[in-house]
N, C-alpha and C positions, 0 to 999 in steps of 0.2 A: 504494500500500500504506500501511495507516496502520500506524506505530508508536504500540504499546501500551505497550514502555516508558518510564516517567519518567524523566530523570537524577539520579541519586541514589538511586535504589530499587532498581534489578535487584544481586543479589546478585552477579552478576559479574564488575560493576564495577570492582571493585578487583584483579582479576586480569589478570597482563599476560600471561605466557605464552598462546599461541590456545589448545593444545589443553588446557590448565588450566581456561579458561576455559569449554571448552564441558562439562569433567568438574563442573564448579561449578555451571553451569546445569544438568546434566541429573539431580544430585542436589537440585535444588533443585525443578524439574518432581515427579520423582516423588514428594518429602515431600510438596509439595502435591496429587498424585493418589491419595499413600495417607490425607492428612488429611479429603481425601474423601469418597475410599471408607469411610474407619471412620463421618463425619459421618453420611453415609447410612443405612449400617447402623445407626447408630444411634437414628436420627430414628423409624426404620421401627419397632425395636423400642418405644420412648415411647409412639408415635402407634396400636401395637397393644394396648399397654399398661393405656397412661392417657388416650390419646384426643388430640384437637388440642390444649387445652388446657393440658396439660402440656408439650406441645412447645414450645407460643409463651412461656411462662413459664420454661423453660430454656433459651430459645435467649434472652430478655430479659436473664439475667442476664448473660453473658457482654456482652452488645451494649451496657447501661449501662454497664458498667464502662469499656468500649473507650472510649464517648462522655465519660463524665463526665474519664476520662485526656487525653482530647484536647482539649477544652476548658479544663482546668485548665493543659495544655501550653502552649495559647497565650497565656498571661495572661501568663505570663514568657517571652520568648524568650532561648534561649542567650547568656550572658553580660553580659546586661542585668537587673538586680532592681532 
């Protein structure tokens, strides 16, 4: 079985009680099945909209922003300038 989570990333993590834990995980699952599901919908409407176009241009904006934070992140590592 491969483990898909990283250490230090599953929101979990930091939860020591088990069945805390799996109450943690299982609102963390569904945020991301309803962040989804609204994605979708909402892509669907754009794309019926305004056409592909619009789509790839709205989903760019977000996705630079992500990139340009991440690469600016790595310039400085935590507690080192």
């Amino acid at each position: 079985m491969v483990d898909v989570h990283h250490r230090g990333i599953d929101l979990a993590d930091g939860v020591s009680a088990p069945g805390a834990r799996v109450a943690v995980q299982g609102v963390a699952d569904l945020a991301m099945g309803l962040a989804a599901a609204g994605s979708g919908a909402l892509s669907g409407v754009i794309v019926g909209q305004a056409g592909y176009g619009a789509l790839a241009a709205a989903a760019a904006v977000p996705s630079c922003g992500i990139s340009l934070v991440a690469v600016l992140g790595k310039a400085a590592p935590p507690g080192q300038t």
